[in-house]
N, C-alpha and C positions, 0 to 999 in steps of 0.2 A: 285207234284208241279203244280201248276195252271199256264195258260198262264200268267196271269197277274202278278203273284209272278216272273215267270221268266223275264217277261218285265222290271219292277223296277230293279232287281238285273245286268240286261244287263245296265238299265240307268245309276245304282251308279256306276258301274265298269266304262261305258264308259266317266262321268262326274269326275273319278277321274284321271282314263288318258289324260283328256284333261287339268285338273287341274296340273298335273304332266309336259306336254308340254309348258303350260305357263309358269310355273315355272321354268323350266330350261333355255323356249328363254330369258325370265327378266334376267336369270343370266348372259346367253351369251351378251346379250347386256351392262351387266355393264361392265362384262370384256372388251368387244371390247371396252368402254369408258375409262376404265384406262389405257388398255393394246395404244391406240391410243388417249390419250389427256396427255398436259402438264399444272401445273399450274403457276399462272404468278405471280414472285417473284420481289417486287418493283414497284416504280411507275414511270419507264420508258415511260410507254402507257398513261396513267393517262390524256384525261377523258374518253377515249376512252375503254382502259381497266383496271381494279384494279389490285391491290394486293392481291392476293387467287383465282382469278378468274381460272375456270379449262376450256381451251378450246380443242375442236376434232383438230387434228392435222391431215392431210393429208399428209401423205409421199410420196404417189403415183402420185402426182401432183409440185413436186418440180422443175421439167425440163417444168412445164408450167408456171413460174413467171411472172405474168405483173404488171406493173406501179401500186402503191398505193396498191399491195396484201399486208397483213401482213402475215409474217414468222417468223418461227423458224429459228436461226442461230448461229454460233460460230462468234468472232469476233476478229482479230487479233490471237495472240498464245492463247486464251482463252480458253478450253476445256467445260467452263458452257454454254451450249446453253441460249439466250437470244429472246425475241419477240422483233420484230422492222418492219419498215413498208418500202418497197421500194418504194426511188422514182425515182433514176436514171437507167436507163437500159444500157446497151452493147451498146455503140456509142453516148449515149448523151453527151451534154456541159451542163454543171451544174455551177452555181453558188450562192453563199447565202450572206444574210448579214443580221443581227440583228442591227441595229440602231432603228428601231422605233418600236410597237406594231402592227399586229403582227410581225415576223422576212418576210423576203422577200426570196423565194427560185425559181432563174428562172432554165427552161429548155429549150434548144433547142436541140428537138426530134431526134437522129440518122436519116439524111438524109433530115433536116428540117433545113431552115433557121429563122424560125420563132421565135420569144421568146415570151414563157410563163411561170405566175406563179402560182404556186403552190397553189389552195384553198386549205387548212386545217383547219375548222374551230376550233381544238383542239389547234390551235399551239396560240389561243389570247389570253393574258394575261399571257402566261408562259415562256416568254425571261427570266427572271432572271438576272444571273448576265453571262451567256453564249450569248456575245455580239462579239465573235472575226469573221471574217468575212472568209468566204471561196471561194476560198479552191487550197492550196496546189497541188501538181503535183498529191500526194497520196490520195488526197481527203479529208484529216485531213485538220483543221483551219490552218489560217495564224496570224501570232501575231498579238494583237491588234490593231491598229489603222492603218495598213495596207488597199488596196484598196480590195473589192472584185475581185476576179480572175476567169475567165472562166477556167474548166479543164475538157479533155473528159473522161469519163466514161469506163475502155478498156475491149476488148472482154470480155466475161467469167466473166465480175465482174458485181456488185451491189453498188450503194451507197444506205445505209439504212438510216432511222430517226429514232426516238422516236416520237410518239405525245407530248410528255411532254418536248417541247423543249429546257426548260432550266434544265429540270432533269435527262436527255438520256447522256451514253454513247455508242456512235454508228459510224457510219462513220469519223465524224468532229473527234473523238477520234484515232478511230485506220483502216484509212483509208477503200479504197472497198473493199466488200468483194466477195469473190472466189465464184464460181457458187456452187460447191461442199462442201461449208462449207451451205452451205440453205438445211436443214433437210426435212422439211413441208412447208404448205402453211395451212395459217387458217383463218377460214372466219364463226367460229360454237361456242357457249357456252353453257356450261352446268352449271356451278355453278357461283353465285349461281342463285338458281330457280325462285327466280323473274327476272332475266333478260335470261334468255334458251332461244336461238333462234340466229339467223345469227347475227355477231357483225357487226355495224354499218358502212357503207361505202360511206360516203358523201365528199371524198378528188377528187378535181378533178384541170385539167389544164385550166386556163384561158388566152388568149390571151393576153399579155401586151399593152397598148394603145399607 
């Protein structure tokens, strides 16, 4: 056999082992894709996130929650985890109220006197007919035409939202929720393939005037 016959034969062999190496990292990566993403059932997030959307969920990062992350979480005695977006932390006063477009959610910050409100730009135009104002001892609404109420936010809980203000069952529903009912933290999409890449995070705290 000729040098060169044996060159080509060392190429194909070595060209089908690297063929072989791709093809099984592609498969580990789907798996870590299924094995660590949830897909999003309803139009709770709506427009922020769909219905069928599959996103990368971090479980490893759940003891690092901050203000406006979206999460994975159970909610009340619920056992279906749910995607929702935190906006109150351990120690805030929180209050809300849907009278006008969009709904108004103030905060003032654990160890802040300051009050501010909630930019969301997802939350305009989708008040609906979820108008009761908050919020309860527990964090749940208060009947209708009641005043809005300052309530703190207590150790170890979260109060969550839905972007889809008037279509979320979430906090205003079934009060804060527990640090240890938050699974993940997500902030990644995959399906579908036109929109793959970090999911949008344009919600921030504005100074009230």
């Amino acid at each position: 056999m000729t040098h060169r016959a044996e060159g080509r034969r060392w190429l194909r062999t070595a060209l089908g082992v690297a063929a072989l190496v791709v093809f099984f990292a592609a498969m580990l990566v789907v798996i870590a894709v299924l094995a660590f993403s949830v897909k999003v059932s309803g139009h709770s997030m709506e427009p922020t996130l769909a219905d069928g959307d599959r996103l990368v969920v971090n479980p490893f990062g759940k003891d690092d929650v901050a203000r406006f992350d979206i999460v994975e979480s159970t909610l009340g005695d619920r056992e279906i985890p749910v995607v929702k977006r935190v906006i109150g932390m351990p120690g805030d006063r929180v209050q809300a109220s849907a009278v006008g477009d969009p709904p108004v959610v103030r905060i003032k910050p654990a160890g802040e006197d300051t009050v501010y409100v909630v930019d969301n730009p997802a939350w305009s135009g989708r008040v609906g007919e979820k108008v009761e104002p908050c919020c309860a001892d527990d964090g749940t609404t208060l009947p209708r035409g009641k005043e809005p109420a300052w309530v703190t936010v207590p150790d170890g809980r979260f109060w969550l939202l839905g972007d889809n203000w008037g279509g979320s069952d979430d906090s205003r529903t079934f009060g804060f929720v527990e640090q240890d009912q938050v699974t993940a933290r997500i902030s990644f999409r995959v399906q579908p393939f036109g929109d793959f890449g970090p999911v949008a995070d344009d919600v921030r705290l504005v100074a009230e005037d």
